[in-house]
C-alpha positions in Angstrom: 16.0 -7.5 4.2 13.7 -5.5 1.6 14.2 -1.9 2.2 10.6 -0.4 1.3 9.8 3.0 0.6 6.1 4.2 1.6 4.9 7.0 0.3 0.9 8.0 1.3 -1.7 6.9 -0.9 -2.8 9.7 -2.9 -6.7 8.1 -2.0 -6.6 8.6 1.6 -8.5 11.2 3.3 -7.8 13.6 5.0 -9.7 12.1 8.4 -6.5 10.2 10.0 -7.5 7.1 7.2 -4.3 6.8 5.7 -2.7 3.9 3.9 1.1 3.8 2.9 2.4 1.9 0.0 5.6 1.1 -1.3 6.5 -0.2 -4.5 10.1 0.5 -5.2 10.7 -3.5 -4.8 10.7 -5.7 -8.0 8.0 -8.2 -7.6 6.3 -7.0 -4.5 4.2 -4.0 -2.7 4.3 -3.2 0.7 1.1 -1.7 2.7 0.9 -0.1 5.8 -1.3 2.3 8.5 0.2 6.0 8.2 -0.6 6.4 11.9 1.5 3.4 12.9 5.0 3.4 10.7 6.4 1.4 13.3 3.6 -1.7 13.2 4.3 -4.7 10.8 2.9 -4.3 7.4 0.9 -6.5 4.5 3.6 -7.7 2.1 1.7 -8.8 -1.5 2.7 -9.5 -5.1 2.5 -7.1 -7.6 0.3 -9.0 -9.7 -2.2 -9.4 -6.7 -1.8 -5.8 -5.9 -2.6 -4.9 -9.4 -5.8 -7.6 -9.0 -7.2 -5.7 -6.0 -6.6 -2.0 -7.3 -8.5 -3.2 -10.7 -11.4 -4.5 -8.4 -11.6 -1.6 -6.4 -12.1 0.7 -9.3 -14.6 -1.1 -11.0 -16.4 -0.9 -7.9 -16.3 3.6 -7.6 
């Protein structure tokens, strides 16, 4: 079992719209709601990761 470590997004508000992430696994990032640590969480490949991030800046 993958042993991810999620640290807060340095994007999310301040408002209770929070978004962990973890990276420390080779090959893979882990996302998750802040208010629900315990819920399952969004496993995705780096590369795609890295795809959506990209996007989401071009779009600010």
């Amino acid at each position: 079992m993958r042993c991810f470590e999620f640290v807060k997004s340095s994007y999310s508000s301040g408002n209770g719209e929070c978004v962990e992430v973890a990276r420390n696994v080779p090959g893979a990032v882990a996302v998750r709601d802040s208010k629900r640590s315990d819920s399952p969480f969004l496993i995705l490949a780096s590369a795609a990761w890295d795809r959506f991030i990209a996007d989401l800046r071009r779009q600010l």
